[in-house]
VOLO-546607 format. One record per residue: residue number from 1; residue in three letters; x, y, z of N, C-alpha, C, CB in turn. Coordinates in Angstrom, 2 decimals, padded with zeros to 5 digits. Glycine has a CB too. Example, Ala and Ser with C-alpha at 12.3 -4.5 7.8 and 13.67 -1.06 7.14 Angstrom:
BEGIN
> 1, ALA, 013.19, -005.69, 007.80, 012.30, -004.50, 007.80, 013.20, -003.30, 007.80, 011.31, -004.47, 009.05 .
> 2, SER, 012.85, -002.25, 007.08, 013.67, -001.06, 007.14, 012.90, 000.03, 007.87, 014.08, -000.60, 005.72 .
//
This chain:
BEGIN
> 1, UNK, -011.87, -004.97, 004.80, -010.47, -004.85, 005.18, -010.16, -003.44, 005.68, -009.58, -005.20, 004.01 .
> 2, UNK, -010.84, -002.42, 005.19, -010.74, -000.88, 005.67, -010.67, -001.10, 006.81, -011.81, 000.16, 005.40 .
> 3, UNK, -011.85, -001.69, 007.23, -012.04, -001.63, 008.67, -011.22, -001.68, 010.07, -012.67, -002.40, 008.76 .
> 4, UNK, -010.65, -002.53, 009.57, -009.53, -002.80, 010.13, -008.75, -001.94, 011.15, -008.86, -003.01, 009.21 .
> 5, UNK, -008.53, -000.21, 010.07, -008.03, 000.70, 010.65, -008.86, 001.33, 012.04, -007.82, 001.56, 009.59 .
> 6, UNK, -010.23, 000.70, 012.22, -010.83, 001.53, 013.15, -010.75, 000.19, 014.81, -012.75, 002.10, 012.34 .
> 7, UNK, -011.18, -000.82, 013.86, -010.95, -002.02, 014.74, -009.74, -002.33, 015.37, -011.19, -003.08, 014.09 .
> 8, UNK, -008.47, -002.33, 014.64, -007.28, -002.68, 015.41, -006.46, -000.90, 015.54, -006.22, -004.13, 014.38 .
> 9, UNK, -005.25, -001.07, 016.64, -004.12, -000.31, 017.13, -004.01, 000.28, 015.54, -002.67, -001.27, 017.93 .
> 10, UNK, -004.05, 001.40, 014.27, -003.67, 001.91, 013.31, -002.15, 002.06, 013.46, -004.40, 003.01, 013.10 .
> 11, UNK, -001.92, 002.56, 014.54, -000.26, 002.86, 014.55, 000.49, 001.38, 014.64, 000.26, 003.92, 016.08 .
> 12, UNK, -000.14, -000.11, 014.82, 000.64, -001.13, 014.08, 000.98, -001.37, 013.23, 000.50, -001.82, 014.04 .
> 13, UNK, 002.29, -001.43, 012.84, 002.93, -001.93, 011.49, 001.99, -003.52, 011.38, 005.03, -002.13, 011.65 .
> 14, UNK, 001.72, -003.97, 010.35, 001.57, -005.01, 009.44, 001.82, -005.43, 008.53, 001.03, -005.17, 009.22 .
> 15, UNK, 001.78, -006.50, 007.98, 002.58, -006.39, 006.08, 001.54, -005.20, 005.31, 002.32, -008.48, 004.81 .
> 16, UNK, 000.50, -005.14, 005.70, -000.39, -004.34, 004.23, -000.19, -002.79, 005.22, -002.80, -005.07, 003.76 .
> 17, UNK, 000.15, -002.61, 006.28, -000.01, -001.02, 007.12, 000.79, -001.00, 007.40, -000.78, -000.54, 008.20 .
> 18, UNK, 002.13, 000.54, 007.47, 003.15, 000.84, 007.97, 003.39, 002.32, 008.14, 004.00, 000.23, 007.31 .
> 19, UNK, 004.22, 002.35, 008.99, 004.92, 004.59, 008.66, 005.07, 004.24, 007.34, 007.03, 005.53, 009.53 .
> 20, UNK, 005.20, 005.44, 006.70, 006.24, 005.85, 005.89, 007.35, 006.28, 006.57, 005.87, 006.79, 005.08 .
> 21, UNK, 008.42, 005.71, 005.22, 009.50, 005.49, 005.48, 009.82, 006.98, 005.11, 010.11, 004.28, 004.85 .
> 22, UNK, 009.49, 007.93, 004.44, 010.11, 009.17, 004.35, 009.07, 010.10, 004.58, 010.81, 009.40, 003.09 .
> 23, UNK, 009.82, 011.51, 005.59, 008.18, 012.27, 006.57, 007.49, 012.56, 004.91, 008.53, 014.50, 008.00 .
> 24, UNK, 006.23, 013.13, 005.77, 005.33, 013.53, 004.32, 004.39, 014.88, 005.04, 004.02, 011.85, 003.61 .
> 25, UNK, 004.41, 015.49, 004.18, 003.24, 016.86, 005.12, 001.84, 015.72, 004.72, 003.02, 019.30, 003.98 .
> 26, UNK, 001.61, 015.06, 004.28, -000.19, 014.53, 003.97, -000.10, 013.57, 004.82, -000.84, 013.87, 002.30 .
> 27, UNK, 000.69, 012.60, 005.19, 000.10, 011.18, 005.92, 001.03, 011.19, 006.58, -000.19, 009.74, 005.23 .
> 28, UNK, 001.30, 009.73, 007.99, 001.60, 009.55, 008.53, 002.34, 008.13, 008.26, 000.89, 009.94, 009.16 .
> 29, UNK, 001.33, 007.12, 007.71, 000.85, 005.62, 007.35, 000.23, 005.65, 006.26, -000.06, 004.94, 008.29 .
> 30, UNK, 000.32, 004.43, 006.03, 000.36, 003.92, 004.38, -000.69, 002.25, 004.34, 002.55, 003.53, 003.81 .
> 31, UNK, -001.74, 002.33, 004.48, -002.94, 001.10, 004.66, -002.67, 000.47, 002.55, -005.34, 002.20, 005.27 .
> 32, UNK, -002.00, -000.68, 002.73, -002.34, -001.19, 001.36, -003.92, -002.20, 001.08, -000.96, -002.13, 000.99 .
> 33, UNK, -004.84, -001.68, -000.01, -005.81, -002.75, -000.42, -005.58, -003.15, -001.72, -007.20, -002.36, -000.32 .
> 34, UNK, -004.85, -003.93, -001.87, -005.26, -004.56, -003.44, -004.19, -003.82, -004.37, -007.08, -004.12, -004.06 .
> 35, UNK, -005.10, -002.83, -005.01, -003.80, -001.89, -005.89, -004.55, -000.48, -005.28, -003.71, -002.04, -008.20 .
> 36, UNK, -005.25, -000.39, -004.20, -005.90, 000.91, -003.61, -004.30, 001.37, -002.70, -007.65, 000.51, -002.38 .
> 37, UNK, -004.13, 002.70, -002.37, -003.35, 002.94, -001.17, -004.18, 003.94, -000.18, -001.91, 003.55, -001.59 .
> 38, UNK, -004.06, 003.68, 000.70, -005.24, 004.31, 001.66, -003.61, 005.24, 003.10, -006.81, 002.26, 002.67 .
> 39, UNK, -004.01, 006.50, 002.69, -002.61, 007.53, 003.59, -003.37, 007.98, 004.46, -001.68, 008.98, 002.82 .
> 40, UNK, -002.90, 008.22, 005.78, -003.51, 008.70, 007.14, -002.91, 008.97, 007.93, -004.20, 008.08, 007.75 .
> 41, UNK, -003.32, 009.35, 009.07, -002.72, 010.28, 010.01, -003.28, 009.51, 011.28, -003.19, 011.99, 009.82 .
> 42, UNK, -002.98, 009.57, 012.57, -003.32, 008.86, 013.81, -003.20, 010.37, 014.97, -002.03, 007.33, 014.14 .
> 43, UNK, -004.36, 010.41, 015.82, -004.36, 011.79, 016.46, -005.23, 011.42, 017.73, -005.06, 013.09, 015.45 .
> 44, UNK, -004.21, 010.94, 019.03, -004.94, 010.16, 019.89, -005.81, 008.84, 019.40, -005.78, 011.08, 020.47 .
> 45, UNK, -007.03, 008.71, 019.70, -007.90, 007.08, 019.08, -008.73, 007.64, 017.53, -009.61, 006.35, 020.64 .
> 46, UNK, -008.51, 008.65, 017.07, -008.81, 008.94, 015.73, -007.92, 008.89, 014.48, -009.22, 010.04, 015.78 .
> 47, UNK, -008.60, 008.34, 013.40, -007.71, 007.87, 012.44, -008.23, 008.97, 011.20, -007.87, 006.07, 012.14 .
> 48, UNK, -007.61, 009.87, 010.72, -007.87, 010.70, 009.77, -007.20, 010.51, 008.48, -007.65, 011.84, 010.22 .
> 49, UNK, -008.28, 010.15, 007.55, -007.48, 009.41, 006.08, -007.64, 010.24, 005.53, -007.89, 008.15, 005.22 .
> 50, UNK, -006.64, 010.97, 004.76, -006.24, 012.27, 004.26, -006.51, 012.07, 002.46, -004.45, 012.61, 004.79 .
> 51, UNK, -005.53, 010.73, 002.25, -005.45, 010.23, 000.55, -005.75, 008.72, 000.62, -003.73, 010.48, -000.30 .
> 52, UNK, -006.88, 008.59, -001.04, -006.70, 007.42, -001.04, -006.34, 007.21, -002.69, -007.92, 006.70, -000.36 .
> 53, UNK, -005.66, 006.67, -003.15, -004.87, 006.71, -004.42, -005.18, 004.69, -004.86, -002.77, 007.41, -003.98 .
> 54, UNK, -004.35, 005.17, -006.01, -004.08, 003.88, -006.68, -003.03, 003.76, -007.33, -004.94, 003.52, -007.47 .
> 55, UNK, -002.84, 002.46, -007.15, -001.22, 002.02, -007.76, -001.26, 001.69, -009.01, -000.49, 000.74, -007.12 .
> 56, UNK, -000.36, 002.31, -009.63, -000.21, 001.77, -011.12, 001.76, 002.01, -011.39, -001.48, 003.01, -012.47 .
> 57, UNK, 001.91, 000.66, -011.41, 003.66, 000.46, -011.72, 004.39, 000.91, -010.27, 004.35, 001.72, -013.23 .
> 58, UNK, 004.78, 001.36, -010.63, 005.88, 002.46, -009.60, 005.08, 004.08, -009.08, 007.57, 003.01, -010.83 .
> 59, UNK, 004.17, 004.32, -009.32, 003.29, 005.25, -009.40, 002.05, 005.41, -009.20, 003.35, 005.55, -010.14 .
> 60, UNK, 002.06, 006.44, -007.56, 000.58, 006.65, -007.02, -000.29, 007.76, -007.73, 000.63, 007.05, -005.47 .
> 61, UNK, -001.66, 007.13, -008.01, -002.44, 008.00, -009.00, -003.89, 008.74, -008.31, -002.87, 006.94, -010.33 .
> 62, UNK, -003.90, 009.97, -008.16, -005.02, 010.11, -007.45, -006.21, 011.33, -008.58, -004.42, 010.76, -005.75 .
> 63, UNK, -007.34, 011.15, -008.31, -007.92, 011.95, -009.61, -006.99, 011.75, -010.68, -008.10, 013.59, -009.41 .
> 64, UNK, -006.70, 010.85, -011.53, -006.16, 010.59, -012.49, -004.73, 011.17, -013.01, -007.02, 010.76, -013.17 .
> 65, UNK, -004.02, 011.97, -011.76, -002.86, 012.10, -011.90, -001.88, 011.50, -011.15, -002.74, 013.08, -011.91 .
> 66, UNK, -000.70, 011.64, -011.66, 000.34, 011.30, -010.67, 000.60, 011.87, -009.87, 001.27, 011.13, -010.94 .
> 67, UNK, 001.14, 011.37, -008.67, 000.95, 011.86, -007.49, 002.19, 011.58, -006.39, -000.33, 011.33, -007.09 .
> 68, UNK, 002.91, 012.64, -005.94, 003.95, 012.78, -005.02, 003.91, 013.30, -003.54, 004.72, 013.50, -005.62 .
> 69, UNK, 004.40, 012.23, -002.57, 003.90, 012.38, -001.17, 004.93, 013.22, -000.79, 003.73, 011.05, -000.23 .
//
């Protein structure tokens, strides 16, 4: 399913890929897998994945902390 990001347009919204809805200095887009969140950036036909976190509740966890975009 990663794949995806290299195979299709990244800057398409989809149900699991979208902007963020509020700017962020780390990402651009927001790739959902499962309870993975995969954050990136789009720079001409290159896709640069900055964070990849995990969901737990209401709260993105990366190296075992909580984590604010």
């Amino acid at each position: 399913m990663l794949s995806s990001l290299g195979e299709d347009d990244a800057t398409v919204e989809a149900r699991n890929r979208f902007r963020l809805r509020r700017p962020s200095e780390f990402a651009d887009f927001e790739f959902r897998v499962d309870e993975l969140r995969v954050f990136y950036r789009v720079a001409g036909d290159h896709v640069q994945v900055v964070l990849i976190g995990e969901k737990k509740g209401n709260h993105l966890v990366i190296d075992g902390k909580r984590f604010t975009l």
